[in-house]
C-alpha positions as CSV (number, residue, x, y, z in Angstrom):
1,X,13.1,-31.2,26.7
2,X,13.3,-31.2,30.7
3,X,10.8,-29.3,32.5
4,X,11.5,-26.4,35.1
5,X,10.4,-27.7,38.1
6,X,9.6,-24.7,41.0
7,X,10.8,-25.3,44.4
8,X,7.3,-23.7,45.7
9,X,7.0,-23.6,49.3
10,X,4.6,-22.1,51.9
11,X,6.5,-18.2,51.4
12,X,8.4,-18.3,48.4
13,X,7.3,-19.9,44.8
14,X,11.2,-19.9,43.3
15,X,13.9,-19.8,46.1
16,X,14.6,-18.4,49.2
17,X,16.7,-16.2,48.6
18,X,14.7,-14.7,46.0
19,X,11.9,-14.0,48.5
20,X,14.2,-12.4,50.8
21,X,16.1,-10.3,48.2
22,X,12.6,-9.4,46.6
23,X,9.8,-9.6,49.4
24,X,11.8,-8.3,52.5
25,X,14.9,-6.6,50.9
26,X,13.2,-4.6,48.0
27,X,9.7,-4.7,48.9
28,X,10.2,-4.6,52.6
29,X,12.3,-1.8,52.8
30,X,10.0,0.6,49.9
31,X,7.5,-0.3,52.7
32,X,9.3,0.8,55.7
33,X,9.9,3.9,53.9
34,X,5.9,4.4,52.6
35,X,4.6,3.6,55.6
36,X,7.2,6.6,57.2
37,X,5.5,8.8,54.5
38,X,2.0,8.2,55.2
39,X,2.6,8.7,58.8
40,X,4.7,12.0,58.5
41,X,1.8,13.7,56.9
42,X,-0.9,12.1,59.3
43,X,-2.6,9.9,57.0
44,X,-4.5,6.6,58.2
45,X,-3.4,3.0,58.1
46,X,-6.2,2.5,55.5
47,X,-4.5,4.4,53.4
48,X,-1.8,2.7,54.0
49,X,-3.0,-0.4,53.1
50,X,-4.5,0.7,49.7
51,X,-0.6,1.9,48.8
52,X,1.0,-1.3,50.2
53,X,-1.6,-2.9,47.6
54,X,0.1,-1.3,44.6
55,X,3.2,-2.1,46.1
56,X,2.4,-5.8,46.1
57,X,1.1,-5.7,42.7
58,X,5.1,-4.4,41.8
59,X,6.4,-7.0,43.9
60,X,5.2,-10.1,42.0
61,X,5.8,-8.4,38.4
62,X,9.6,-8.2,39.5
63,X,8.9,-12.2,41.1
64,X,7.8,-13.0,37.4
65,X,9.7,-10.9,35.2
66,X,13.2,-11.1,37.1
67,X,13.0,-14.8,38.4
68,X,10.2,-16.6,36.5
69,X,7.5,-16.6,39.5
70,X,3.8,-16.5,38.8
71,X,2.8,-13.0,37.7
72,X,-1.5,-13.8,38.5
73,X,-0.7,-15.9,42.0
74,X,-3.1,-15.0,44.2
75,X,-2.2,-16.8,47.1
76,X,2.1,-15.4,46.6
77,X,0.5,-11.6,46.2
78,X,-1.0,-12.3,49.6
79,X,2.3,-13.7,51.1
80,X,4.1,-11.2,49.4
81,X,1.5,-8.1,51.0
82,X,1.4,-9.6,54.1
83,X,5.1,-9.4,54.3
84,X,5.0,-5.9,53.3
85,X,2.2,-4.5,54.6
86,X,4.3,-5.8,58.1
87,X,7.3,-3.7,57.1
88,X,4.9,-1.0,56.4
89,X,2.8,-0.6,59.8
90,X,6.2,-1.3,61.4
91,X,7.6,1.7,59.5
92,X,4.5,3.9,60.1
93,X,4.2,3.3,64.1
94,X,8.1,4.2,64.5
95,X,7.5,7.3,62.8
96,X,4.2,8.1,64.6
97,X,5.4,7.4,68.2
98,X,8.6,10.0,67.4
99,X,5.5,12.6,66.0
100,X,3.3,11.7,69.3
101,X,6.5,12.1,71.8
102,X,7.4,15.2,69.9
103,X,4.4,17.3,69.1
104,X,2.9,16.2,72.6
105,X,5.6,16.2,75.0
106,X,3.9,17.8,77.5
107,X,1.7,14.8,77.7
108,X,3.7,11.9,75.9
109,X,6.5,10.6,75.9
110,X,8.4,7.5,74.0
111,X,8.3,4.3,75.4
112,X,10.5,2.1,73.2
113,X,11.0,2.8,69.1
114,X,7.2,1.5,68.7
115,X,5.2,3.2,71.6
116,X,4.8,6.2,74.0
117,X,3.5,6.6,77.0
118,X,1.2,8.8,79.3
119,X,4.1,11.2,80.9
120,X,4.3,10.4,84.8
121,X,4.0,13.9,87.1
């Protein structure tokens, strides 16, 4: 019988593609919309974090149970929440600088889609 050889690399343990459908697509994008949550309702990153470890625990099941990854790699669950757990801050400091410009314009106001700024007089 031949043996199924993984093309493990430094960010994905099957295929690229796999890791950007998964990871980023699936993953990324639950993460965008969490960390949009969690900011909405004025939580902290922390708490973030804790979620975006649940979410990475979901991420390598479907790894393993969709595309025969490692279900138990720790070193993927850490590329895999890394990658998210980007997403996610990304997704929560868009949503916060829109709360900051808005619910403090009279002292704030949006500097890019990340950021705000001091308002000048």
């Amino acid at each position: 019988m031949e043996e199924h050889v993984l093309a493990n690399s430094l960010l994905w343990e099957v295929s690229i593609g796999e890791f950007i459908l998964v990871t980023m697509a699936l993953g990324g994008g639950t993460a965008w919309m969490t960390g949009r949550a969690v900011a909405s309702t004025w939580r902290t990153p922390l708490q973030l974090a804790g979620y975006m470890v649940l979410l990475g625990l979901a991420v390598r099941f479907i790894h393993f149970a969709l595309f025969g990854g490692t279900l138990l790699s720790g070193y993927y669950f850490v590329v895999d929440f890394i990658v998210i757990m980007i997403f996610a801050f990304l997704g929560m400091r868009y949503t916060r600088a829109g709360q900051i410009a808005t619910q403090y314009s009279f002292a704030f106001e949006r500097a890019g889609p990340f950021g705000w700024r001091h308002k000048s007089n």
